[in-house]
N, C-alpha and C positions, 0 to 999 in steps of 0.2 A: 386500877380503874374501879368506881365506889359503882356500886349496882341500887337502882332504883327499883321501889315498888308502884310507881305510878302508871295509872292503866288509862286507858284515854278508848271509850266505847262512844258509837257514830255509827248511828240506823240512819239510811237514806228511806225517805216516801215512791216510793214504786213510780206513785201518778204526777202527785206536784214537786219532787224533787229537794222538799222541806229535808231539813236533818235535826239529828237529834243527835248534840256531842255532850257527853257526860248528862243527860237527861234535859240542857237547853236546848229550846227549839232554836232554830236559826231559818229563816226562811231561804227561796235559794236564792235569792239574793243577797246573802251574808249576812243581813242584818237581823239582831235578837227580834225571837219574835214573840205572842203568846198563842196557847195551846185553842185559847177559847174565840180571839179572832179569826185562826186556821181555820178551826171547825165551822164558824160564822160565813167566812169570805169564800172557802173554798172545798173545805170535804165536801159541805152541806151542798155544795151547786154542783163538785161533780161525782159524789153519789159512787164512789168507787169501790167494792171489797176488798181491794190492795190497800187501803187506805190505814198508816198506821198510829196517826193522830188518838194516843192516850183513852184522851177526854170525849172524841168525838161523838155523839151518841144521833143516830139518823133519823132526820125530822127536826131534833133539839135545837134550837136558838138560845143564844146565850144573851139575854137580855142587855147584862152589864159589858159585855165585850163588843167592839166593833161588829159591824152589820155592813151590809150593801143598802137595807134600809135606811139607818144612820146617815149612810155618805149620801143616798140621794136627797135627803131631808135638807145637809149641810149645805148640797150642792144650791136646791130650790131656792135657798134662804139667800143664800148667796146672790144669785142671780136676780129676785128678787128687790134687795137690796141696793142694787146697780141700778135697775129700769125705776125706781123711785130715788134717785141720788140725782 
């Protein structure tokens, strides 16, 4: 039997359940996520100590990353869009 040196490290988030396998975020819904959307969409709102989000810095927005601002802009425009269609 050949023995492997392969190590597989996976921090779960205390609050949001986010992980982190080999240093990828993965949201808990399985899908790849990024560190600065996390911090955007969710550390930032629930403001947790447990919180183990790398990047997260409290207060911090991350301009170029996904927002809740972002989405409601997309949402208005959207909507918008429709009522003059």
């Amino acid at each position: 039997m050949e023995s492997s040196d392969i190590a597989i490290t996976i921090k779960e988030c205390p609050k949001c359940k986010a992980k982190w396998t080999n240093g990828q975020l993965y949201w808990s819904t399985g899908k790849v996520g990024d560190e600065k959307d996390l911090s955007n969409l969710v550390c930032g709102i629930a403001d947790d100590p447990t919180c183990i989000n790398p990047i997260h810095k409290v207060g911090h927005i991350y301009a170029e990353a996904d927002s809740w601002g972002k989405r409601s802009k997309f949402i208005d425009k959207n909507i918008e869009g429709q009522n003059n269609a």
